[in-house]
C-alpha positions in Angstrom: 28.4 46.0 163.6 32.2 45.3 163.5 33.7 44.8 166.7 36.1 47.3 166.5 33.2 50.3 165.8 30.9 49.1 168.7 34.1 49.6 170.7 35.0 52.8 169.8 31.1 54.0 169.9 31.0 52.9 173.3 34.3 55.4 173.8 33.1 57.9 171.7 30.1 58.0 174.1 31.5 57.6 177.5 33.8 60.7 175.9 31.3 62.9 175.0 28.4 62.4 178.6 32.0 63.6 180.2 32.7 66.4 178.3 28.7 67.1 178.8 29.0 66.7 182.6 31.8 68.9 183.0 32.9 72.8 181.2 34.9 71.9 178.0 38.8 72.7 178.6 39.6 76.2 176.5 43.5 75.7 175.5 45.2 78.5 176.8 46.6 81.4 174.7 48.8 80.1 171.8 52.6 80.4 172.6 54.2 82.7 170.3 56.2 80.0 168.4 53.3 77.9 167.7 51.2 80.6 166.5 54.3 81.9 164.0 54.5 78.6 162.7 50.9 77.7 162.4 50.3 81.1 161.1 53.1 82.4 159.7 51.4 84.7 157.0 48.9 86.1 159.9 46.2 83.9 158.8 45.7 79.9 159.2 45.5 78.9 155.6 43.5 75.0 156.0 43.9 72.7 153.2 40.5 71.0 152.6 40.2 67.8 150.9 36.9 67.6 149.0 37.8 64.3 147.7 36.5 62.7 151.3 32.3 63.6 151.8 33.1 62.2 155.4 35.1 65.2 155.7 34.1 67.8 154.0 31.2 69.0 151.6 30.8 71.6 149.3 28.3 74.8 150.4 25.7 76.3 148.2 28.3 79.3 147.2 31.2 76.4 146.9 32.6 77.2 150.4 33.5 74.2 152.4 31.1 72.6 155.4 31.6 69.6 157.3 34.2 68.3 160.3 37.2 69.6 158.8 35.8 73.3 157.8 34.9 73.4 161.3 37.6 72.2 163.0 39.5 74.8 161.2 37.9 77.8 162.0 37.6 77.0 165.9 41.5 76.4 165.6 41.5 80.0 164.2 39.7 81.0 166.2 41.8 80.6 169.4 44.8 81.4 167.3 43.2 85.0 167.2 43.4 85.0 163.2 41.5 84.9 159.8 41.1 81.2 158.4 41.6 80.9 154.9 40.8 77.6 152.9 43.1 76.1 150.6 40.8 73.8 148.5 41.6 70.3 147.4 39.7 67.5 145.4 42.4 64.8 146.4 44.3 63.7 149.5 47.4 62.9 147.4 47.1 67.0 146.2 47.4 67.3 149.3 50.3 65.5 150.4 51.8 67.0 147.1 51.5 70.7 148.3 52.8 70.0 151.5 56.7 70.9 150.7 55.3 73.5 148.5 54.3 76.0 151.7 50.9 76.4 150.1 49.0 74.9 153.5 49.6 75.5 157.1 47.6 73.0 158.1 45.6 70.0 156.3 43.4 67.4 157.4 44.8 63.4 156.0 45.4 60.1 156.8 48.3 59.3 159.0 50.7 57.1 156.6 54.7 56.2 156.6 55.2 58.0 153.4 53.1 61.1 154.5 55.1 61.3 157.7 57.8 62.2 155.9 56.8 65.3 155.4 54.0 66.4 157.4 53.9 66.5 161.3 50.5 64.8 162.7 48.6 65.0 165.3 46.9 61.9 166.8 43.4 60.7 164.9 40.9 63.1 165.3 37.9 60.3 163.3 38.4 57.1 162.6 37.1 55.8 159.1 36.9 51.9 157.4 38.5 51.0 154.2 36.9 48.6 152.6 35.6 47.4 149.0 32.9 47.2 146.3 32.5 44.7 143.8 30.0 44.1 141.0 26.7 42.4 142.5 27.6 38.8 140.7 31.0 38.9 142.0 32.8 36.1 143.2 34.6 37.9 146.1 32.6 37.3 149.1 35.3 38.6 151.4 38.2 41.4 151.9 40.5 38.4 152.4 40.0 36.8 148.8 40.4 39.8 147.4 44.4 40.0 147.0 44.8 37.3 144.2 46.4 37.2 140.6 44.1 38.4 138.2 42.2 41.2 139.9 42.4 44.8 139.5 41.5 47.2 142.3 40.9 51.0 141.5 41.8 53.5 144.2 42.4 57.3 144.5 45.7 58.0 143.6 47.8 58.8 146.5 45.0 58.2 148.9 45.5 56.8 152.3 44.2 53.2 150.7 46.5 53.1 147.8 49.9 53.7 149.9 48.2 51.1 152.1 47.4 48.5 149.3 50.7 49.7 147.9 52.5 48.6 150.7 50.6 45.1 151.3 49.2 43.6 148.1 51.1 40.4 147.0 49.0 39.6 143.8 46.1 42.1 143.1 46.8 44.6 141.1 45.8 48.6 141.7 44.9 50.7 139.2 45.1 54.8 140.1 42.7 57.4 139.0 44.9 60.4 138.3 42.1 62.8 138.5 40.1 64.1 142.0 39.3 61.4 145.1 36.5 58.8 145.8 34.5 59.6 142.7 37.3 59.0 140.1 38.3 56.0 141.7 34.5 55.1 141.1 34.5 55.9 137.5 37.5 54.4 136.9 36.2 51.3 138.3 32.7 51.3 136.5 34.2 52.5 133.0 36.7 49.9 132.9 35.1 47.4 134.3 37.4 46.6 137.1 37.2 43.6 139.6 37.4 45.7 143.1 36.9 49.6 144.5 39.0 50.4 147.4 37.5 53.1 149.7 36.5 55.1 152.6 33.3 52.8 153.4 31.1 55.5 153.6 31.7 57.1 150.4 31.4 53.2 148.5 28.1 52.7 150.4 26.5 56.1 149.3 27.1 55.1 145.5 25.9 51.6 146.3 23.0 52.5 148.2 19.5 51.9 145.7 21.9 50.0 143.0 21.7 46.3 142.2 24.8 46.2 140.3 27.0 46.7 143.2 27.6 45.1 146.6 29.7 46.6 149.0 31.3 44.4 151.3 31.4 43.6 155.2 34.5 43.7 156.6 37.9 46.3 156.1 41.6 46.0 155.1 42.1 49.1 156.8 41.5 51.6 159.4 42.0 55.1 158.1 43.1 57.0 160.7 42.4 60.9 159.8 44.8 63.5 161.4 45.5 67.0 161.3 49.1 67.6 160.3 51.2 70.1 159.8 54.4 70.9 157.4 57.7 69.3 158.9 59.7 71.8 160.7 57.2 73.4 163.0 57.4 71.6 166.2 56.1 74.1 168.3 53.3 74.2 165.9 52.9 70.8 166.2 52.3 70.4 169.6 49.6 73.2 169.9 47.7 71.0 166.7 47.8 67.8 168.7 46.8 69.3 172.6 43.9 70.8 170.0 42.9 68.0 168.6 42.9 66.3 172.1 40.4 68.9 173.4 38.5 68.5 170.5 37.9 65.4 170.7 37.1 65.5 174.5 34.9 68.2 174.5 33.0 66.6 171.7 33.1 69.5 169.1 34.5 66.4 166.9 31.2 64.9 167.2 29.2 67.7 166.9 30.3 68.8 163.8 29.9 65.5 162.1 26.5 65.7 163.4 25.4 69.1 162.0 27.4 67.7 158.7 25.3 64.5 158.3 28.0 62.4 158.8 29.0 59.0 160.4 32.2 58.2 162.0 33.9 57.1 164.7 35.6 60.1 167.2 38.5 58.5 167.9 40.1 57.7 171.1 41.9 59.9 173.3 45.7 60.1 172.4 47.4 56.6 173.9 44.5 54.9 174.2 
């Protein structure tokens, strides 16, 4: 196990056995500011981003499950309003709606080019960004990977493309236009592309019971997931982040990747 996971396990843990030995901290009543600006139409209207199964998962009727569903009802829940899900099969959708007022809040990756536009609150998970190659592949490591000659498919928009965007010297990307992890897949298979770039989790599930595909050890990235919401609501901003906080302490974070089926790292408390 990487370093860096067995680190924040250990945190996650020592975390959760004290929110376990002590009553969870409630936040107190929302201040009227924050709960106009998180709420401004009297309901919290969550953007969910289908295009991460870490984060959420589609329910028998469609509705969403997972972390991000969850997280997003207990938030409306001590705002004293309805939740209403805004429903997304991409980050970069997203990001895109953000000036649009069509979200109040949304669950993505902290990134320079998001922060333009979207207030976030400290890492609520932590995930890996890493790649898959074909089986017979002569990448053996993340570090080979950025040389002349080899294409990389990503999501486009995702928290790994701005990344790679921002880094690559000689590899070049290649964007699936359409939906999140599973395009960037396809486009990878169907056009016979040197490299995937991805959440780890989401790589490994496609690999898993293949012998075409290897996915491999190592990341280029740690993705940290936020909650965020549109710039211009500070007040808002600060309830999403002492929210966050408590939700990570109290381990609700944990729990509802747990009932979700899902592995990742809770991050750290705020600073740490």
């Amino acid at each position: 196990m990487p370093k860096f996971l067995a680190a924040a396990i250990l945190l996650a843990g020592a975390v959760a056995a004290a929110a376990a030995a002590l009553p969870a901290a409630a936040q107190s009543a929302p201040p009227p500011d924050a709960l106009r600006e998180l709420a401004p139409s009297g309901k919290l209207r969550a953007a969910i981003n289908f295009g991460n199964q870490v984060l959420a998962q589609r329910g028998p009727g469609g509705e969403p499950r997972g972390v991000t569903a969850d997280m997003s009802r207990e938030l409306a829940r001590r705002l004293g309003v309805p939740v209403e899900f805004v429903m997304f099969e991409a980050a970069g959708k997203v990001f895109e709606a953000a000036p649009t007022g069509a979200w109040d809040i949304a669950f993505v990756a902290i990134e320079p080019v998001r922060a333009a536009v979207i207030e976030f609150s400290a890492p609520y998970v932590l995930i890996e960004g890493t790649y898959m190659v074909p089986k017979d592949s002569a990448l053996k490591t993340v570090e080979q990977v950025d040389r002349p000659g080899v294409r990389i498919a990503v999501g486009l928009k995702s928290a790994y493309d701005l990344y790679l965007t921002r880094t690559l010297k000689n590899a070049t990307i290649a964007r699936a236009k359409v939906g999140g992890g599973r395009a960037m897949i396809e486009l990878f298979v169907n056009e016979k592309l040197e490299v995937a770039a991805g959440v780890r989790q989401q790589l490994e599930s496609y690999a898993n019971g293949r012998t075409d595909v290897r996915v491999m050890d190592g990341r280029f990235m740690v993705i940290q997931q936020a909650m965020g919401t549109p710039k211009g609501r500070a007040a808002g901003a600060r309830y999403l982040s002492a929210f966050v906080e408590d939700a990570k302490a109290s381990g609700f974070v944990a729990d509802a990747l747990k009932r979700s089926g899902q592995t990742a790292v809770v991050a750290p408390a705020a600073g740490k």
